[in-house]
C-alpha positions as CSV (number, residue, x, y, z in Angstrom):
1,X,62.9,22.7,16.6
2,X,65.7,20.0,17.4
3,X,68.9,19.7,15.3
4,X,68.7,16.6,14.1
5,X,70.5,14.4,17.1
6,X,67.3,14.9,19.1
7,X,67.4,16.3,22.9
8,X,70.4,15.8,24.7
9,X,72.3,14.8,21.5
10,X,74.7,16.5,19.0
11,X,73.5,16.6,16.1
12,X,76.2,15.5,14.0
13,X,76.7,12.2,16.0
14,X,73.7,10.0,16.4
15,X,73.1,8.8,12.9
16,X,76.2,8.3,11.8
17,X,76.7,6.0,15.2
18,X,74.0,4.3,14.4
19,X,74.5,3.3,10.8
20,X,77.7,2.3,11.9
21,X,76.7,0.4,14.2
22,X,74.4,-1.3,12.1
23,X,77.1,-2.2,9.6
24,X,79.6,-3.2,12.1
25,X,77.2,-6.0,13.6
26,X,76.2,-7.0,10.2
27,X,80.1,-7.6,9.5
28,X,80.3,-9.3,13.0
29,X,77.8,-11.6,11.3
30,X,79.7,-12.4,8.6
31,X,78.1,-10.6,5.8
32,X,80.4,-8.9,3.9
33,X,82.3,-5.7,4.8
34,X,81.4,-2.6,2.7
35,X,83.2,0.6,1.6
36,X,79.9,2.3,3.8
37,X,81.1,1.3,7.0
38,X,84.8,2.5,6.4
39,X,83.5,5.7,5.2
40,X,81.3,6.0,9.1
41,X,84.0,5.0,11.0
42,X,86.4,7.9,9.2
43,X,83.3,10.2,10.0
44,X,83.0,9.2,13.4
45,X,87.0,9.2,14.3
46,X,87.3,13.1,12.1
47,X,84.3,14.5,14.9
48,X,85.8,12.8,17.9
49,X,89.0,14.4,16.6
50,X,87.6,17.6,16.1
51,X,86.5,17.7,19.4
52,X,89.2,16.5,21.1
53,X,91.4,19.1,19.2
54,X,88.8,22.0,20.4
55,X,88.4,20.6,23.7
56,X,92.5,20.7,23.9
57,X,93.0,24.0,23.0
58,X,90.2,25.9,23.7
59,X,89.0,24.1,27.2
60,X,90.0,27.4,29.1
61,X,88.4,29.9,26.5
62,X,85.0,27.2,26.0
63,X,83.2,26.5,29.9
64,X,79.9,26.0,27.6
65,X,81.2,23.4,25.3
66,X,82.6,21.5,28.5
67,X,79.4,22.2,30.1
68,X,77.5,20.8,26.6
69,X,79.8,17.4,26.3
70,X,79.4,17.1,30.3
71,X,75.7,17.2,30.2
72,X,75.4,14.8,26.7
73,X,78.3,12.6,27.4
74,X,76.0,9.5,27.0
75,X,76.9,9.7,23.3
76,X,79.8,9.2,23.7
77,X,79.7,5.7,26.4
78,X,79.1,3.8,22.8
79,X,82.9,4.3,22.0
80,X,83.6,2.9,25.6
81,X,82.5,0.0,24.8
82,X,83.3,-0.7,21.1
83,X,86.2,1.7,20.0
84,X,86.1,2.6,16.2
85,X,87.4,-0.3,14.8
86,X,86.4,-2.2,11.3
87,X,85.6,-5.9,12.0
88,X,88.2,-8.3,9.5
């Protein structure tokens, strides 16, 4: 059974990125920003700065996680291109 990212992704990423997505191009739009996508984008910026923290301090004691974010790091080519930013 697959956590609920699917193969290759972590689990706790993939919705959230793509509700948020789907909220941020709907504000690109110009419908009207909601409280929804503010609350995804905090999601999304508190895991990438969990990880970064663990990656930081624990990159000597963790060659599996490196190994894990090496192998899946297409998930994270979507903040690449469109960084976690609220459209005005």
């Amino acid at each position: 059974m697959q956590p609920t990212g699917g193969p290759g992704q972590p689990p706790v990423i993939p919705r959230p990125l793509r509700r948020y997505r789907r909220l941020a191009a709907a504000c690109e739009r110009g419908e009207p920003r909601s409280e929804e996508l503010q609350v995804y984008a905090d999601f999304l910026r508190i895991v990438l700065e969990v990880l970064n923290t663990v990656i930081t301090a624990g990159l000597p004691h963790n060659p599996e996680l490196v190994y894990a974010l090496l192998h899946r790091q297409e998930v994270f080519t979507p903040f690449e291109v469109r960084p976690l930013t609220i459209p005005h």
